[in-house]
C-alpha positions as CSV (number, residue, x, y, z in Angstrom):
1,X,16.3,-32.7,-6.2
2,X,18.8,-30.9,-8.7
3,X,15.5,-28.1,-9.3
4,X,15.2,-27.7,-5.5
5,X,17.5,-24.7,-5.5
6,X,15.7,-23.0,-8.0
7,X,12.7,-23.4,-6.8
8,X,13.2,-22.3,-3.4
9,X,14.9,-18.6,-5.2
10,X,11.6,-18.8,-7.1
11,X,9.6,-18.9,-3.7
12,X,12.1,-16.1,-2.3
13,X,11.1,-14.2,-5.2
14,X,7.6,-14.4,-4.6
15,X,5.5,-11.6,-2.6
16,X,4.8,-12.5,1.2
17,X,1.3,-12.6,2.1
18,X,-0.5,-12.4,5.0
19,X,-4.5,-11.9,6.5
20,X,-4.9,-9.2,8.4
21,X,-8.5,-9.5,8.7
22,X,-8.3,-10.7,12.5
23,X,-5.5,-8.1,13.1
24,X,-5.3,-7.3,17.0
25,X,-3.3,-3.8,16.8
26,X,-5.2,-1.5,19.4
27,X,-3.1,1.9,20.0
28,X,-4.6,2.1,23.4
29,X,-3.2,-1.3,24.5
30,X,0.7,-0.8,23.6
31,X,0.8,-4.5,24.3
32,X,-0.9,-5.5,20.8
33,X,1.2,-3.5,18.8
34,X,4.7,-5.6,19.3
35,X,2.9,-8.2,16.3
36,X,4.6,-8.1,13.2
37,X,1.5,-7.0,11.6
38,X,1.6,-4.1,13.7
39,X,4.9,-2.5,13.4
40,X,3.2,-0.2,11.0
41,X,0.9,1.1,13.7
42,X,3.9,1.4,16.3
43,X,5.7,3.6,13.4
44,X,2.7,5.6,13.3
45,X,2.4,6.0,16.7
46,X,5.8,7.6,16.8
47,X,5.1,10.2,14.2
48,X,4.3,13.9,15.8
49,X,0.9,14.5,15.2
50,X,1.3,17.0,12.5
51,X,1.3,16.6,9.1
52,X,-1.7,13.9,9.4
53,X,0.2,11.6,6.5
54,X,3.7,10.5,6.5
55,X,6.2,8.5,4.1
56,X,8.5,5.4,5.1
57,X,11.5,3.8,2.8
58,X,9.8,0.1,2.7
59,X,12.3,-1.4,5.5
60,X,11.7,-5.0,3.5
61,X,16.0,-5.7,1.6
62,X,13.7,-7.5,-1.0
63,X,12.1,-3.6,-1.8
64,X,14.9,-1.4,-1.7
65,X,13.1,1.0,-4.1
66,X,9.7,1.2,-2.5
67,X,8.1,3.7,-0.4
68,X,5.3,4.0,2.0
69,X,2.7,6.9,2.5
70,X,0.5,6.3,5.3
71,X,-1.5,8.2,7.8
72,X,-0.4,9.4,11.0
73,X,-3.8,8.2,12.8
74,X,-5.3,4.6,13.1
75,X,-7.9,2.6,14.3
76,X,-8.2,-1.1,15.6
77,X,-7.8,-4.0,13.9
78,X,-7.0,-4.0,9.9
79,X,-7.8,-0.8,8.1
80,X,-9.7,-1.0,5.0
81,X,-8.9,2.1,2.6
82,X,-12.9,2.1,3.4
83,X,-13.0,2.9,7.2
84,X,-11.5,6.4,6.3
85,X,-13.0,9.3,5.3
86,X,-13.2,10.9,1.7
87,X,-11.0,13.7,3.1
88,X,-8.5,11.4,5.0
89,X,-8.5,9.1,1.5
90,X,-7.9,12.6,-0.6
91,X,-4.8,13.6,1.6
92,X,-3.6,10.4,1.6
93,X,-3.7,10.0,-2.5
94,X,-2.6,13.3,-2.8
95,X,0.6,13.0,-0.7
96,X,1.2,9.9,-2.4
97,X,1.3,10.9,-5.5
98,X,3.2,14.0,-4.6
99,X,6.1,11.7,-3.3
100,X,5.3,8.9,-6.2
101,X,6.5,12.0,-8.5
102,X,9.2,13.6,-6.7
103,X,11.0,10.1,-7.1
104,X,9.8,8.6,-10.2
105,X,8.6,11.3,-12.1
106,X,5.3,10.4,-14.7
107,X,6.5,6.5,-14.3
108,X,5.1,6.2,-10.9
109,X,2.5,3.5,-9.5
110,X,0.9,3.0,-6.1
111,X,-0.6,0.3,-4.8
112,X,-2.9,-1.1,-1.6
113,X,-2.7,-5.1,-1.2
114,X,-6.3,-6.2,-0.4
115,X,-6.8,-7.4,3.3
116,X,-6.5,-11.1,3.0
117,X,-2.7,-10.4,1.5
118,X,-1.7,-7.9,3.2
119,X,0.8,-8.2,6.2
120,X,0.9,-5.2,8.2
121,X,-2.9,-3.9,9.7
122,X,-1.7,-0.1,9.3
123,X,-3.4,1.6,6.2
124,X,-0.3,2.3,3.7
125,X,-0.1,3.1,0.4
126,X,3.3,1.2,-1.6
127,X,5.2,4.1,-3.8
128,X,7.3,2.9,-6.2
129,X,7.9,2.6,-10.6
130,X,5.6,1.4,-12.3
131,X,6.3,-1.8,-14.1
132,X,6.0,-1.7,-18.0
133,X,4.0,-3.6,-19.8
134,X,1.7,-3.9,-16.7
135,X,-1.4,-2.3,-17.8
136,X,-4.7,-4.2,-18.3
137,X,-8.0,-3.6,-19.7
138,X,-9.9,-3.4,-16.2
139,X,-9.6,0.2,-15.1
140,X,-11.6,3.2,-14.4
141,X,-10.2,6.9,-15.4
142,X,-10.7,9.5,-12.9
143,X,-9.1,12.9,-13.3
144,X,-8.5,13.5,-9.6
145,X,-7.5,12.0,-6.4
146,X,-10.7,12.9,-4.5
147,X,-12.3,10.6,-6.8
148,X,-10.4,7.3,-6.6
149,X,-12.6,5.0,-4.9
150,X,-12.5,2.7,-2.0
151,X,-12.8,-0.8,-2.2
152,X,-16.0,-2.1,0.0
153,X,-15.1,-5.9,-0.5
154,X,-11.7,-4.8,1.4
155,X,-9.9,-5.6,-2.1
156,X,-6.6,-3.7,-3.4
157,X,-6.2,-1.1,-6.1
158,X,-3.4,0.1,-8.0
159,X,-2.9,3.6,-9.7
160,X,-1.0,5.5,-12.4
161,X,-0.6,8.7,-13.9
162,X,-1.8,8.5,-18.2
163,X,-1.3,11.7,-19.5
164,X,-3.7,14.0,-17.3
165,X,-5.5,11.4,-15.9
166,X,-5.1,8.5,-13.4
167,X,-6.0,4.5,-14.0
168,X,-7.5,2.9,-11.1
169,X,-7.0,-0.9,-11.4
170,X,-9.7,-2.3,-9.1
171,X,-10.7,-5.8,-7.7
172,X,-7.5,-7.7,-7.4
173,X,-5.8,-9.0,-3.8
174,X,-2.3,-8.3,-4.9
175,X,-1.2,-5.4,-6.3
176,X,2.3,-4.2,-5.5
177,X,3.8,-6.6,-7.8
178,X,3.0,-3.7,-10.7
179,X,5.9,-1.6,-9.1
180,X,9.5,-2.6,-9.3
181,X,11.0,-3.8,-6.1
C-alpha cells in the first residue's frame, strides 16, 4: 500500500487514450457534437470560414506547452489524416510547421495519435518541442510537406525538422509523447 501513491502519479503521468473509431460527431446534427470526443469539431465549427486551417493552445493543464493546428472543415465520424485531400494534408503540414517554428524554432515536432488512441474525432495536428534523445531508426526523409504521407492503417506519425529535411516517423499509435508537455 506505501507504493500506491506513486503509482497513481505514475498513471497521472501517463497519456489519456481513447478510440475514436466509432466517433459519432456529425456537424449537421449539433446534438452529436456535445461528446467529449467532439469538442474539437464544435471548436471548429466556431471558426469563420476563412483561413481553412487554424491553431488552438492544447486546453489539457497536463500540456501547457502544446499547440494544435487543425482544419477549419470536418467530416463525420473520426478523421483519418487519409480522408483528406493531398492539398488539404499540404496546408495543414505547412501551417503547422509554420507555427511549430514561430514557437520552437528548428527544435520543433508534430505529431498525429493513431485512431485507436486518440481522444478527440477532429483531425489535429499536436505542435510542440521535440523531445531529445527521441529519434529512432524507422523514418523516411522527405524534403517537403506535400510529401509527408498518410497513414492508410489510420496509424500516427510524428515529424521533425533535420537540417533541410523532415523525418517522418511512421506506424506507431502514440506519438505525442515525443514532444514536451
Amino acid at each position: 500500500m506505501r507504493h500506491l501513491p506513486v503509482l497513481l502519479v505514475l498513471c497521472a503521468a501517463l497519456p489519456s487514450s481513447g478510440d475514436v473509431s466509432h466517433c459519432a460527431c456529425d456537424a449537421t446534427k449539433p446534438e452529436t457534437l456535445e461528446a467529449r470526443e467532439c469538442s474539437l469539431c464544435r471548436e471548429a465549427e466556431m471558426q469563420p470560414p476563412d483561413p481553412p486551417v487554424f491553431s488552438l493552445k492544447d486546453a489539457s493543464p497536463r500540456k501547457p506547452q502544446r499547440w494544435l493546428m487543425l482544419p477549419r472543415s470536418h467530416g463525420t465520424g473520426a478523421e483519418p489524416l487519409a480522408r483528406r485531400t493531398p492539398q488539404e494534408r499540404k496546408l495543414l503540414w505547412t501551417a503547422a510547421i509554420e507555427k511549430a517554428k514561430s514557437l520552437w524554432g528548428e527544435e520543433w515536432g508534430l505529431a498525429i495519435n493513431g485512431v485507436t488512441t486518440r481522444t478527440q474525432c477532429h483531425t489535429h495536428i499536436h505542435i510542440g518541442k521535440l523531445l531529445r534523445g527521441v529519434e529512432t531508426r524507422r523514418f523516411m526523409v522527405v524534403d517537403d510537406p506535400a510529401k509527408i504521407p498518410a497513414p492508410e492503417d489510420d496509424s500516427g506519425l510524428w515529424v521533425h525538422p533535420v537540417g533541410r529535411k523532415l523525418h517522418v516517423h511512421l506506424g506507431e499509435q502514440i506519438t505525442e509523447t515525443v514532444l514536451l508537455r
